[in-house]
Residue frames as a rotation matrix with the C-alpha (Angstrom) as fourth column:
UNK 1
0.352 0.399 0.847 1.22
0.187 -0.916 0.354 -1.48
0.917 0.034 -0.397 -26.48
UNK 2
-0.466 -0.419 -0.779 3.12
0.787 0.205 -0.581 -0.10
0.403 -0.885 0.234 -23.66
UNK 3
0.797 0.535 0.282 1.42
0.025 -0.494 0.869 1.99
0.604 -0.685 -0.407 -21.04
UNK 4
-0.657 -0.734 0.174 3.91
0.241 -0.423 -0.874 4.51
0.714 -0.532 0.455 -18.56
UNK 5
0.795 0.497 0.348 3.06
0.175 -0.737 0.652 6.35
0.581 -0.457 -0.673 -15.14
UNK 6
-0.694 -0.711 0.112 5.22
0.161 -0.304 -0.939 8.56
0.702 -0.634 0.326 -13.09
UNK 7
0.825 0.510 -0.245 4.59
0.451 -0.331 0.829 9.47
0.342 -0.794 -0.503 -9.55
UNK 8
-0.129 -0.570 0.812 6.19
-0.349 -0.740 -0.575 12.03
0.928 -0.357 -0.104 -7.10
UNK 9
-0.080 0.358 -0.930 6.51
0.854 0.506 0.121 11.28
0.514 -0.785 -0.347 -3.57
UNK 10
0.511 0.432 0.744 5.67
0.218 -0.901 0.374 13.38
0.832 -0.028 -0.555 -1.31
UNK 11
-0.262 -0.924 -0.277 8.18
0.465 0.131 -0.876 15.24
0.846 -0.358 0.396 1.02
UNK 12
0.326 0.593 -0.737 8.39
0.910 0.015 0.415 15.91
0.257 -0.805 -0.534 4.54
UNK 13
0.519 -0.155 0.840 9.22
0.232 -0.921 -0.313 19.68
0.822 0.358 -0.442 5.46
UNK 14
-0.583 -0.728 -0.360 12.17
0.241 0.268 -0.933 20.08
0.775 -0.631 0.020 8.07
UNK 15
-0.547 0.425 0.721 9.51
-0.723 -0.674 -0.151 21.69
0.422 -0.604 0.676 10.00
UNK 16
0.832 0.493 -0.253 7.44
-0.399 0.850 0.345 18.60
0.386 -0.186 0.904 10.24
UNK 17
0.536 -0.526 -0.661 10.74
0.081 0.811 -0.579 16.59
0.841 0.257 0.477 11.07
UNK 18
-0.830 -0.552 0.085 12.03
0.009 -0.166 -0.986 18.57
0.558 -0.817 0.143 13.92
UNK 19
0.322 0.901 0.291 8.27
-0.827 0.118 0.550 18.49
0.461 -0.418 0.783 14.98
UNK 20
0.517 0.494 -0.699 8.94
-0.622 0.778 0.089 14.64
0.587 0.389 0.710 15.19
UNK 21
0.236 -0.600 -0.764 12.14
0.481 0.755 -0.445 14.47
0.844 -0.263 0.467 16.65
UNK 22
-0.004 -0.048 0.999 11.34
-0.447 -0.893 -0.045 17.24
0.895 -0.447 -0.018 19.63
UNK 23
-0.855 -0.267 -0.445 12.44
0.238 0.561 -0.793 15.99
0.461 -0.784 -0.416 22.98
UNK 24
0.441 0.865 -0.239 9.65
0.316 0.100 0.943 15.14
0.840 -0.492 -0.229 25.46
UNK 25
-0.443 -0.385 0.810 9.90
-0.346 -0.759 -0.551 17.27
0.827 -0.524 0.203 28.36
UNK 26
-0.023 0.518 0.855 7.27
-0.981 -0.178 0.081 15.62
0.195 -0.836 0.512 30.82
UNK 27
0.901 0.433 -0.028 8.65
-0.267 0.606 0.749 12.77
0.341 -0.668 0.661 31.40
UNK 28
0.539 -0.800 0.262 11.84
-0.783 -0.362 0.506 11.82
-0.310 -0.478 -0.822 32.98
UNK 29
0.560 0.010 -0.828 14.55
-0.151 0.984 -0.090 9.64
0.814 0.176 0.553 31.59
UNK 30
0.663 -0.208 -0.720 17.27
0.590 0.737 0.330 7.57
0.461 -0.644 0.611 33.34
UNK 31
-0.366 -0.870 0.331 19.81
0.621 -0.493 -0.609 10.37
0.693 -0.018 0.721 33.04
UNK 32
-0.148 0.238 0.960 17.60
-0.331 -0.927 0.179 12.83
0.932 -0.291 0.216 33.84
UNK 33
0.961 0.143 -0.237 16.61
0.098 0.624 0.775 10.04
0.258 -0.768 0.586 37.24
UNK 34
0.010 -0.961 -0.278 20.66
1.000 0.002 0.027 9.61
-0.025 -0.278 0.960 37.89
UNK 35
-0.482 -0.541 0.689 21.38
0.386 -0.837 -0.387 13.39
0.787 0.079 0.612 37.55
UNK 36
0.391 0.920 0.005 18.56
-0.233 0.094 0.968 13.58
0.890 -0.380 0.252 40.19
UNK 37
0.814 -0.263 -0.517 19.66
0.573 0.505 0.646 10.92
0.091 -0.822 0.562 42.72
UNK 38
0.134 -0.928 -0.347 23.16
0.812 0.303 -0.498 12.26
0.568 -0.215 0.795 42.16
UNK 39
-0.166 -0.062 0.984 22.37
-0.035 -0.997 -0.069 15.91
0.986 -0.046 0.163 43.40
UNK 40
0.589 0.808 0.036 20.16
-0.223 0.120 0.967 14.48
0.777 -0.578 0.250 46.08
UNK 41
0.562 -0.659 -0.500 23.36
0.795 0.598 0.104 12.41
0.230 -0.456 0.859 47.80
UNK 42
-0.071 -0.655 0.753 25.52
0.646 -0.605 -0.465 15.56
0.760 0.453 0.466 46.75
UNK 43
-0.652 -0.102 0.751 23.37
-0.196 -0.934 -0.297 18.13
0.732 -0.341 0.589 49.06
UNK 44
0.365 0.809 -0.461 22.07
0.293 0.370 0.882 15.73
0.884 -0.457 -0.102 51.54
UNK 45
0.515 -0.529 0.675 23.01
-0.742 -0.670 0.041 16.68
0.430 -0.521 -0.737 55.44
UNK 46
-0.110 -0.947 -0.301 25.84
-0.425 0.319 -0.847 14.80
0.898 0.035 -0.438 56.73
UNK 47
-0.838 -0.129 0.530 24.61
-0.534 0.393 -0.749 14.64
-0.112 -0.910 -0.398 60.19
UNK 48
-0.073 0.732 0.677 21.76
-0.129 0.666 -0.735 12.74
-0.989 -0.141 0.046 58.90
UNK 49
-0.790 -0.352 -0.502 22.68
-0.554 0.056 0.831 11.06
-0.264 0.934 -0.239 55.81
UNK 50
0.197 0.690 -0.696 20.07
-0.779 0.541 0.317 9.13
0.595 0.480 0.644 53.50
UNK 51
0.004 -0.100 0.995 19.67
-0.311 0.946 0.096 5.53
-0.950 -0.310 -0.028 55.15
UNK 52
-0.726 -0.223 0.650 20.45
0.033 0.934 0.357 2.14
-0.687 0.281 -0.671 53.20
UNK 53
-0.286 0.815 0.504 16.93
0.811 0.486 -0.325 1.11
-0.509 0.316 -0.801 52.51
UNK 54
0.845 0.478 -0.238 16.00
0.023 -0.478 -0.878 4.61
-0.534 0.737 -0.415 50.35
UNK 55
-0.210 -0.631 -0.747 19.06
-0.875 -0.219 0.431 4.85
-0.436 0.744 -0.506 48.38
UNK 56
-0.776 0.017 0.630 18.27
0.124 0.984 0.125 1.02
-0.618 0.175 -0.766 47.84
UNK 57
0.274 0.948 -0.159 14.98
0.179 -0.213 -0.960 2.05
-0.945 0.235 -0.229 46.59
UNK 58
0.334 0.011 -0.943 15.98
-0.634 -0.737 -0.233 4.86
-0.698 0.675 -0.239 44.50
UNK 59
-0.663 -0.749 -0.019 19.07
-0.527 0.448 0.722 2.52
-0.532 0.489 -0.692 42.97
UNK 60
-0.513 0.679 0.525 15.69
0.014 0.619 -0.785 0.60
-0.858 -0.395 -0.327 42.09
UNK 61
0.677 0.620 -0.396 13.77
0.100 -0.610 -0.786 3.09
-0.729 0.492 -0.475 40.37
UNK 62
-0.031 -0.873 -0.487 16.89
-0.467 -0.418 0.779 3.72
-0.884 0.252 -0.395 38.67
UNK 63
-0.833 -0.213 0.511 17.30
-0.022 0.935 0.353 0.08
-0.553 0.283 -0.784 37.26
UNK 64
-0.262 0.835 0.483 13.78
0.396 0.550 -0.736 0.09
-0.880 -0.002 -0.475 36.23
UNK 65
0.400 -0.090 -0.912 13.92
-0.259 -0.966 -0.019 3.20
-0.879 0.244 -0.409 34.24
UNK 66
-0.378 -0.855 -0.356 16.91
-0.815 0.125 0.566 2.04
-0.439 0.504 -0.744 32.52
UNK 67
-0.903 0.062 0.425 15.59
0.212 0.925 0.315 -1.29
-0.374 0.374 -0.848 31.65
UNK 68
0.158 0.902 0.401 12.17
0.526 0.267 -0.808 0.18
-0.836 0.338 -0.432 30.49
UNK 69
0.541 -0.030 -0.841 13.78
-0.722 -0.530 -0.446 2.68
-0.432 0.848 -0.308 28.16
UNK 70
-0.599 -0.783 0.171 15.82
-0.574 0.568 0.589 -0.62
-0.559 0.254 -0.789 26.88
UNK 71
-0.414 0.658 0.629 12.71
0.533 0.735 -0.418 -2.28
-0.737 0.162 -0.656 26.31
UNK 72
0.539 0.821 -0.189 11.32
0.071 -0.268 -0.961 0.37
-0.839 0.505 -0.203 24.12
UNK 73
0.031 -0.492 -0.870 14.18
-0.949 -0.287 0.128 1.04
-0.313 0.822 -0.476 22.13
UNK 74
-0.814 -0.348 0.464 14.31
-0.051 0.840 0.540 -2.65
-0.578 0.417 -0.702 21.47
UNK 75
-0.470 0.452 0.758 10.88
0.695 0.719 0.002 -2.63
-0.544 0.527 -0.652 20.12
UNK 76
0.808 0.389 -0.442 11.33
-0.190 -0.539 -0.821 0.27
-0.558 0.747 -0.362 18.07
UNK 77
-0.273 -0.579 -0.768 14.01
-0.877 -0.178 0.446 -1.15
-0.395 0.796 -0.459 16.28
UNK 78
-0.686 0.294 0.666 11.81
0.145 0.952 -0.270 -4.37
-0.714 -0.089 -0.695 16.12
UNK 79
0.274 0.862 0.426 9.14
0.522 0.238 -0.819 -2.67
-0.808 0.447 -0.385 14.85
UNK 80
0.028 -0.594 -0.804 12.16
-0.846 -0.443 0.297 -0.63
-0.532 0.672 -0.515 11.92
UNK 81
-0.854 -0.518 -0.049 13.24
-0.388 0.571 0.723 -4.32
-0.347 0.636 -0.689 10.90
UNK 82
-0.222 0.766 0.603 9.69
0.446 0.630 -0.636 -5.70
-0.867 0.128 -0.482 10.52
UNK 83
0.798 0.113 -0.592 8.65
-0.490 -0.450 -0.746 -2.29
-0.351 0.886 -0.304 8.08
UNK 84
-0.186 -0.817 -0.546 11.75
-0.884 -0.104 0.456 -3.06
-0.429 0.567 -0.703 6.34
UNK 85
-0.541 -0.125 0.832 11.20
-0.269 0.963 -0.031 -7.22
-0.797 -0.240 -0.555 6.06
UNK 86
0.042 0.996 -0.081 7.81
0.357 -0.091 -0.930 -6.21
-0.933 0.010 -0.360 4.94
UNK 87
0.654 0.104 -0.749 8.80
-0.655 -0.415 -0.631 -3.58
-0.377 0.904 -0.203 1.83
UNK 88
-0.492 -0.848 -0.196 11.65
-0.774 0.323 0.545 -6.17
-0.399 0.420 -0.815 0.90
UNK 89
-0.785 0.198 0.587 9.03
0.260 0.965 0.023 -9.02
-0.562 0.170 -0.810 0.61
UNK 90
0.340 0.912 -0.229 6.69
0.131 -0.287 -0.949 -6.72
-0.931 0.293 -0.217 -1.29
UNK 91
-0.016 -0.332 -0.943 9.54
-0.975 -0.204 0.088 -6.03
-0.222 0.921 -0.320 -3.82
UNK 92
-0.815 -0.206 0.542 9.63
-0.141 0.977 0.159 -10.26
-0.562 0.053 -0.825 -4.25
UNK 93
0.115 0.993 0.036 6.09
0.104 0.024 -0.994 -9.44
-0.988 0.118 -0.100 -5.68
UNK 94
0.164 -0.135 -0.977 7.67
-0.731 -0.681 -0.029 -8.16
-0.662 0.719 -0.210 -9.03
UNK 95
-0.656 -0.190 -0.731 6.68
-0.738 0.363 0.568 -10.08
0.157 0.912 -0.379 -12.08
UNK 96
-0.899 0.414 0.141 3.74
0.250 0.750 -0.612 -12.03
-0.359 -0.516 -0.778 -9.59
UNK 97
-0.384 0.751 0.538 -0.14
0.252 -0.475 0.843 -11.31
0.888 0.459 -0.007 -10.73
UNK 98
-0.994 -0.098 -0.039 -2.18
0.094 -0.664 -0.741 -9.29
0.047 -0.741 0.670 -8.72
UNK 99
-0.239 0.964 -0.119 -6.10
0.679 0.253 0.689 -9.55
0.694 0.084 -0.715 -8.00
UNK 100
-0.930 0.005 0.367 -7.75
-0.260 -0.714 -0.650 -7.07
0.259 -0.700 0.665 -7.10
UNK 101
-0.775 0.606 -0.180 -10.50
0.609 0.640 -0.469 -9.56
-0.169 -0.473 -0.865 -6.63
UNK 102
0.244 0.955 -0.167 -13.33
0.276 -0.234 -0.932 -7.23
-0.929 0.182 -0.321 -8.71
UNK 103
-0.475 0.182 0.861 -14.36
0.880 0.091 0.466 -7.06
0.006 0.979 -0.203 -12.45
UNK 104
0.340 0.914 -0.222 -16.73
0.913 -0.378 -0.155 -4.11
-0.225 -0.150 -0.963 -11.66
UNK 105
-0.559 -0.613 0.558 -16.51
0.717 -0.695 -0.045 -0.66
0.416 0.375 0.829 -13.22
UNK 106
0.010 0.771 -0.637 -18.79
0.625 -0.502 -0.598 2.88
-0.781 -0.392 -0.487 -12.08
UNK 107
-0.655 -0.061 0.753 -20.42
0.726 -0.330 0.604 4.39
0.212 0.942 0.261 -14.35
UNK 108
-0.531 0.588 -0.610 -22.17
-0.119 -0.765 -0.633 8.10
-0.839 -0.264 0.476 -14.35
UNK 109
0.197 0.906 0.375 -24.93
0.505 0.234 -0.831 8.35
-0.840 0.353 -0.411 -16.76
UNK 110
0.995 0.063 -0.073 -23.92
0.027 -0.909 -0.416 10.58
-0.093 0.412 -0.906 -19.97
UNK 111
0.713 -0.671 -0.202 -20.76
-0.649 -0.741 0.173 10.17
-0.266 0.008 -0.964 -19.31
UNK 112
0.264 -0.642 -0.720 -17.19
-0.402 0.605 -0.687 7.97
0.877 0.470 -0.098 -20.65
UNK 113
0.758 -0.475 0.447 -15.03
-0.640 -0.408 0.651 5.97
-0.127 -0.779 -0.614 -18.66
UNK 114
0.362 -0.880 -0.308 -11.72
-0.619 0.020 -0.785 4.32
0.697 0.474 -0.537 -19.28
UNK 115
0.539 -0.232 0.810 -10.23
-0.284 0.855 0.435 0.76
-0.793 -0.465 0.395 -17.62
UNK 116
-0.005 -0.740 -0.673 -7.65
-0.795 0.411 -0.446 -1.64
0.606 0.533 -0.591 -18.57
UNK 117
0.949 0.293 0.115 -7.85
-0.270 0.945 -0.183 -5.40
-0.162 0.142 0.976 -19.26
UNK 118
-0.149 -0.986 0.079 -4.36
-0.894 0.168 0.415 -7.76
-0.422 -0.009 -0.907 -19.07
UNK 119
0.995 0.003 -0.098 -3.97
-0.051 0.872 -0.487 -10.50
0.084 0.490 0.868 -21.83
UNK 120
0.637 -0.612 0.468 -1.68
-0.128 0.515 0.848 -12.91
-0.760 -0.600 0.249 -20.76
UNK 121
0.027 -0.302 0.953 -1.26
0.742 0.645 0.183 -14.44
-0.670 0.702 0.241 -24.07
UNK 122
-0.940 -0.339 -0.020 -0.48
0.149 -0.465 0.873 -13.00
-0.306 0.818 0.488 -27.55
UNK 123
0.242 0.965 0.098 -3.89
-0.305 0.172 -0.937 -11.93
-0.921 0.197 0.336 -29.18
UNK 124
-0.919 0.023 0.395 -5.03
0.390 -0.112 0.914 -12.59
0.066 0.993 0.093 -32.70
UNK 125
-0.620 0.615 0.488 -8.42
-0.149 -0.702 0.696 -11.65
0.771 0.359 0.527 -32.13
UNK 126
-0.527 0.273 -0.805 -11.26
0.713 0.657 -0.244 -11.01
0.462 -0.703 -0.541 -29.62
UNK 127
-0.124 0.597 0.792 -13.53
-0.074 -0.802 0.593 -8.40
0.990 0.014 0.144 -27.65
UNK 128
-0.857 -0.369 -0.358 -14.52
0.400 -0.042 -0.915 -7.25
0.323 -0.928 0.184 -24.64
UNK 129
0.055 0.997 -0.051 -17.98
0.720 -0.004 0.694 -7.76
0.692 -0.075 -0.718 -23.22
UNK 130
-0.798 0.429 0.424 -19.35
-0.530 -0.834 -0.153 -4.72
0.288 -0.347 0.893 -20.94
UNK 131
-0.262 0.933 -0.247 -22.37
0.301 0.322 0.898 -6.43
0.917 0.161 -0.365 -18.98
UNK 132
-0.102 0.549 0.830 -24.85
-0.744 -0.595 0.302 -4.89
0.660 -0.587 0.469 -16.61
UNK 133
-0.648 -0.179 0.740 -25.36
-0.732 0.415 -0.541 -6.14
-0.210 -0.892 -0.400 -12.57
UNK 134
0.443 0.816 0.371 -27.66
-0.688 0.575 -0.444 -9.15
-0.575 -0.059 0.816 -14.19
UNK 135
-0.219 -0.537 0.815 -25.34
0.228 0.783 0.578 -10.57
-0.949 0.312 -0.049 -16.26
UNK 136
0.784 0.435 0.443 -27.05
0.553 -0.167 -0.816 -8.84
-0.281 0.885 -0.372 -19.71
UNK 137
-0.326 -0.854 0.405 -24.20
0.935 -0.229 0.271 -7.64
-0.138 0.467 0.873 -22.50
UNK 138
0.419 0.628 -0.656 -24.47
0.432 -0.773 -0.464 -3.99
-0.799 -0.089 -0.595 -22.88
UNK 139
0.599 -0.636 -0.487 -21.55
-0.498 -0.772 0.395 -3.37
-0.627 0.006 -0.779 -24.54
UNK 140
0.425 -0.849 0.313 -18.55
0.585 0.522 0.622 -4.86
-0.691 -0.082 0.718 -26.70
UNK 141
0.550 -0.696 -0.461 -15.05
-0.706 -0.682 0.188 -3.39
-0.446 0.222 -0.867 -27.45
UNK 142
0.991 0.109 -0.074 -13.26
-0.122 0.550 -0.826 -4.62
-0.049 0.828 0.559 -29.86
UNK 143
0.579 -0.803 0.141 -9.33
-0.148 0.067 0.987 -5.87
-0.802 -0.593 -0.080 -28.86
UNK 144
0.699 -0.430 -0.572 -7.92
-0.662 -0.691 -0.290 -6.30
-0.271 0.581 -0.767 -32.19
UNK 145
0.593 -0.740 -0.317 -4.37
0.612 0.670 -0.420 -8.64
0.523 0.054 0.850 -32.89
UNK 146
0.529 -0.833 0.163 -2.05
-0.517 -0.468 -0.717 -7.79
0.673 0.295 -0.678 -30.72
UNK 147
-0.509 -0.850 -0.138 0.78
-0.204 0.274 -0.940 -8.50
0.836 -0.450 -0.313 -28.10
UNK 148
0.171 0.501 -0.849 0.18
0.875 0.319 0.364 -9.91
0.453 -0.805 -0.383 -24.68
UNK 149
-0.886 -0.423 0.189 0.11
0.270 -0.803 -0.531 -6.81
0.376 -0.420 0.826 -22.16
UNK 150
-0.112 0.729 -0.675 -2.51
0.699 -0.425 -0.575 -4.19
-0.706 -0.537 -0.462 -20.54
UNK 151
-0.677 0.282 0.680 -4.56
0.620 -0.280 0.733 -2.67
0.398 0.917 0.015 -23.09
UNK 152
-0.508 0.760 -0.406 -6.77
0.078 -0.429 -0.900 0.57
-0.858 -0.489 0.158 -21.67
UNK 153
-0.435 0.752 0.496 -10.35
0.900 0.343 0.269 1.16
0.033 0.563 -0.826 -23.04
UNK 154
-0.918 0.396 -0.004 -12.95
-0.302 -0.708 -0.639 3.74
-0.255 -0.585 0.769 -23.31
UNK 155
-0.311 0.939 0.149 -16.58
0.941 0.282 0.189 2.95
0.136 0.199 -0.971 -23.09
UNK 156
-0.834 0.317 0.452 -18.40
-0.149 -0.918 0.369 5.99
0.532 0.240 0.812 -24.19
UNK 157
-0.966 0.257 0.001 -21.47
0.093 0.353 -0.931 4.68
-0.240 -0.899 -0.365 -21.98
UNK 158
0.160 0.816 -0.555 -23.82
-0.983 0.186 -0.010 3.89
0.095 0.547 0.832 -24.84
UNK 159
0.473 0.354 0.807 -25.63
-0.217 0.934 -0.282 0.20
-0.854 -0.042 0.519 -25.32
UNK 160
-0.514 -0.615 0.597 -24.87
0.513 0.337 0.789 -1.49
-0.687 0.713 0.143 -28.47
UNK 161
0.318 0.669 0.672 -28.00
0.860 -0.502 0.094 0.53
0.400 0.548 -0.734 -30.35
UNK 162
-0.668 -0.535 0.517 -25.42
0.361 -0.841 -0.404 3.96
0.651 -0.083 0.755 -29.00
UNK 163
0.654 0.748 0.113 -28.43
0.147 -0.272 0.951 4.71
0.742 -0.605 -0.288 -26.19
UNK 164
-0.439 -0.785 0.437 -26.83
-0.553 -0.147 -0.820 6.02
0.708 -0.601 -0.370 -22.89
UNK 165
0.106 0.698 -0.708 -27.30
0.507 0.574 0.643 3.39
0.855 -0.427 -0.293 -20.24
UNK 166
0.914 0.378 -0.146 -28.03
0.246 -0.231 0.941 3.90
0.322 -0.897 -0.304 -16.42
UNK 167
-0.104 -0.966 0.236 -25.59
-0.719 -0.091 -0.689 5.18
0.687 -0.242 -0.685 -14.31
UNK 168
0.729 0.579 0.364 -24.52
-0.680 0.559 0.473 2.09
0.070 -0.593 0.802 -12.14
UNK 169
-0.056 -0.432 0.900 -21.96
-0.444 0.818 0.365 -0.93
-0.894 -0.379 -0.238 -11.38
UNK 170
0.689 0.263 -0.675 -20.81
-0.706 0.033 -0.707 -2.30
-0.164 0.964 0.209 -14.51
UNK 171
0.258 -0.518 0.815 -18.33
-0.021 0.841 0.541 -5.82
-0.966 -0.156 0.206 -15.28
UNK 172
0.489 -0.463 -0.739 -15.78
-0.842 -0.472 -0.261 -6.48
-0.228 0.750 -0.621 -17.54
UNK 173
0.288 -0.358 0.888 -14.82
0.031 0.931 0.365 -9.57
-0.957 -0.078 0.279 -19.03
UNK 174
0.178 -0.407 -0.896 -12.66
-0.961 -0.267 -0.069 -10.70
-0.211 0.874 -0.438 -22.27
UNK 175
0.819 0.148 0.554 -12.77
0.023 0.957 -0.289 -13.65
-0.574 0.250 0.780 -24.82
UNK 176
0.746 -0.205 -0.634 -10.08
-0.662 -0.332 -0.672 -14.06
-0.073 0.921 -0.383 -27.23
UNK 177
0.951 -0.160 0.265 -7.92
0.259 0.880 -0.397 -16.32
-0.170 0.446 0.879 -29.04
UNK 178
0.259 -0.930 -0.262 -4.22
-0.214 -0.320 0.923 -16.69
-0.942 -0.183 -0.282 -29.03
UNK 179
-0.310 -0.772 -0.555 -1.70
-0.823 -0.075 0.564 -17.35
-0.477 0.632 -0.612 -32.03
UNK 180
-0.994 -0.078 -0.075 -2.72
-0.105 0.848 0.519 -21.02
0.023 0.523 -0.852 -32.25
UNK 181
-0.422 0.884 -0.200 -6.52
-0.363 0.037 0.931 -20.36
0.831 0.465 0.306 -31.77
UNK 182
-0.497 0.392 -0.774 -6.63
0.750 0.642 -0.157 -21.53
0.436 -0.659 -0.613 -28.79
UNK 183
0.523 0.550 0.651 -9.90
0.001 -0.764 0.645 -19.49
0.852 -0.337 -0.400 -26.33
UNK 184
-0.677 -0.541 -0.500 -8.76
0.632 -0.078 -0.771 -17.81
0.378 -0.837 0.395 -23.49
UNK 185
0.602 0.796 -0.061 -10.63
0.595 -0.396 0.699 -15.88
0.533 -0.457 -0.712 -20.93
UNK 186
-0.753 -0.656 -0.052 -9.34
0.513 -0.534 -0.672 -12.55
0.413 -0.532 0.739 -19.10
UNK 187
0.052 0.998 0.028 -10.92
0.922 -0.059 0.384 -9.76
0.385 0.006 -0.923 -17.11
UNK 188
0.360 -0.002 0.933 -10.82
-0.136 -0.989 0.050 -6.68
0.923 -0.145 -0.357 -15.51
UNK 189
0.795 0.126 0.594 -9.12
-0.547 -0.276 0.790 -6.47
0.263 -0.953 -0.151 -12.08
UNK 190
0.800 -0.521 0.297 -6.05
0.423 0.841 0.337 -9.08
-0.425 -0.144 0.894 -12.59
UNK 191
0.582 -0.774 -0.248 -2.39
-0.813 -0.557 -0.171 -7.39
-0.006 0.301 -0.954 -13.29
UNK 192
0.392 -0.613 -0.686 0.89
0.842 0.539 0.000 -8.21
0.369 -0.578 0.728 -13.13
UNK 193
0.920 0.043 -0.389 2.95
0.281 -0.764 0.581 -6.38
-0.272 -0.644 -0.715 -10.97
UNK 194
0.486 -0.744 0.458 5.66
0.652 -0.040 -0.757 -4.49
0.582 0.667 0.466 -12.81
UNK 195
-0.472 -0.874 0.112 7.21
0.358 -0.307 -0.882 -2.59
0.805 -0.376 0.458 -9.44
UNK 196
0.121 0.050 -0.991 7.08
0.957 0.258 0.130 -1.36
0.263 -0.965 -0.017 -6.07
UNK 197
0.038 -0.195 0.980 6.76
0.213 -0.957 -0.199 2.28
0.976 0.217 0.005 -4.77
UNK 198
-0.146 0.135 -0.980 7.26
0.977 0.177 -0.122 3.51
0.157 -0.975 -0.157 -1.19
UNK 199
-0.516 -0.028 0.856 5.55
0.146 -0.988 0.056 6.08
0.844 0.154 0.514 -0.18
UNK 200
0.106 0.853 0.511 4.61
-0.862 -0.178 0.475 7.71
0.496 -0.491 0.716 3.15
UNK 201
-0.562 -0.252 0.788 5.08
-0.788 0.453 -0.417 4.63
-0.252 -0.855 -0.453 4.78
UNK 202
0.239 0.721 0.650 3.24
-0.392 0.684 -0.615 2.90
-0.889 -0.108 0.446 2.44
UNK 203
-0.882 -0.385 -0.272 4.18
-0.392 0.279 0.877 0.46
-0.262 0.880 -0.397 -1.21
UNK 204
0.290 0.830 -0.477 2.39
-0.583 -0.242 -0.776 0.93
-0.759 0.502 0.413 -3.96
UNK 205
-0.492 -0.303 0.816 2.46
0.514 0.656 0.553 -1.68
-0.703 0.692 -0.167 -6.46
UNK 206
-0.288 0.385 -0.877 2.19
-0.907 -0.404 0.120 -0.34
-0.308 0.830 0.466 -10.01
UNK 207
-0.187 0.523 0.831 -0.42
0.387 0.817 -0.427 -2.37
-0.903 0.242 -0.356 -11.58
UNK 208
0.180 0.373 0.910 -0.87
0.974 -0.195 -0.113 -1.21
0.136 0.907 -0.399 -15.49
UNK 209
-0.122 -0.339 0.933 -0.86
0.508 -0.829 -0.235 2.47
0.853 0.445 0.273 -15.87
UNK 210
0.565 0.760 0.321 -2.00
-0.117 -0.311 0.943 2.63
0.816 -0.571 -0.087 -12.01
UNK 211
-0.798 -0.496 0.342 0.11
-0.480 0.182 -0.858 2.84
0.364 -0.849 -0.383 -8.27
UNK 212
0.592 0.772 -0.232 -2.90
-0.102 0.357 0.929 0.60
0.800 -0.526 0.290 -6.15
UNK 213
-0.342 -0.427 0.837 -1.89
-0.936 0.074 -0.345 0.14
0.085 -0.901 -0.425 -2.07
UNK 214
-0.758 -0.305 -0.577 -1.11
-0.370 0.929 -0.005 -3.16
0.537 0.210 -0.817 -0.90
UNK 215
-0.662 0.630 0.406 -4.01
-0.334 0.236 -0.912 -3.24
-0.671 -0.740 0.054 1.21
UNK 216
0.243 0.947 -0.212 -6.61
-0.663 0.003 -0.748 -2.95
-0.708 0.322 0.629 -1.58
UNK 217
-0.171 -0.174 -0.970 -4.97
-0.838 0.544 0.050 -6.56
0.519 0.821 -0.239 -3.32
UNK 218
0.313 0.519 0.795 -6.83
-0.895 0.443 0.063 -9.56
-0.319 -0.731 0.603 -2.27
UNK 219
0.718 -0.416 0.558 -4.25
0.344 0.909 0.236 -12.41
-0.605 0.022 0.796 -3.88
UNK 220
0.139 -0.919 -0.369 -0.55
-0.826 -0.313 0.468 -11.97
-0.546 0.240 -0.803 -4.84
UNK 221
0.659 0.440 0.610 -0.04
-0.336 0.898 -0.285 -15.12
-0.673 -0.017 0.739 -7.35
């Protein structure tokens, strides 16, 4: 059963961009310092020229300038190659599993909701328990024979006697048996990762039929 999602990224409007790249006006750089000093020398009076020890200064101030705007531009292109390092070693993630490191669904009272479970293995047969924050079954869904993959559900948000239960924190877990019979255990909250999205400055790892940020994955495996 294959499962698709598109996404759109979202674009920046030139307006926003020249926003971004609008020269700063209140502070001075080196040029603007050197175009400064040079005027200063230019229309100073002759019969009493600058002394030694302030042009020394200035020549100073100069140097410093110059060597702090060096310093930043080095660590903004430090901090260009690091983002970059960073989305290149997130794409290495493709075909790794993914944990989002909870089983736990929300449920509203009255109402459906819809999750997907990742069998590793081929099914032949098996189910999916539904159990409340004590560990009691409320629920099973029936999984059927098929391929390994991400299978989505819907739990109408009746017990097994079709009663609606509480609204509340709900867990997902799966039993089921492969080709040769052998049990396996799966569960809610465990992918693999079938690609990499940048967006915004951030990469989204498609996880089943879902984009999830890389923040909210607690083990890459």
């Amino acid at each position: 059963m294959a499962i698709t999602a598109t996404g759109q990224n979202a674009a920046i409007s030139p307006a926003v961009q020249a926003s971004a790249t609008a020269k700063d006006k209140t502070q001075l750089s080196k040029d603007d310092f050197m175009k400064l000093f040079l005027t200063e020398l230019q229309y100073q009076d002759p019969t009493a020229p600058m002394d030694t020890e302030k042009i020394l200064a200035q020549t100073s101030q100069l140097a410093t300038i110059e060597s702090a705007d060096n310093t930043n531009q080095a660590l903004t292109d430090l901090s260009a190659a690091l983002a970059s390092s960073q989305e290149f070693s997130t794409i290495a993630a493709i075909g790794k599993m993914a944990d989002l490191g909870s089983d736990a669904i929300a449920l509203d009272k009255g109402n459906s909701t819809t999750f997907e479970v990742y069998f590793p293995k081929e099914i032949s047969q098996g189910s999916v328990a539904i159990t409340d924050a004590d560990g009691n079954v409320v629920k099973t869904l029936d999984v059927g024979s098929n391929p390994s993959g991400v299978y989505q559900f819907t739990w109408d948000g009746t017990d097994t006697s079709s009663n609606s239960v509480d609204s509340g924190i709900y867990h997902v877990n799966a039993d089921y048996s492969d080709t040769s019979g052998n049990p396996l255990k799966t569960r809610l909250g465990a992918y693999p990762i079938e690609s990499v999205r940048f967006e915004q400055g951030k990469s989204l790892l498609k996880l089943g039929s879902s984009y999830v940020p890389l923040e909210n994955i607690v083990e890459v495996y």
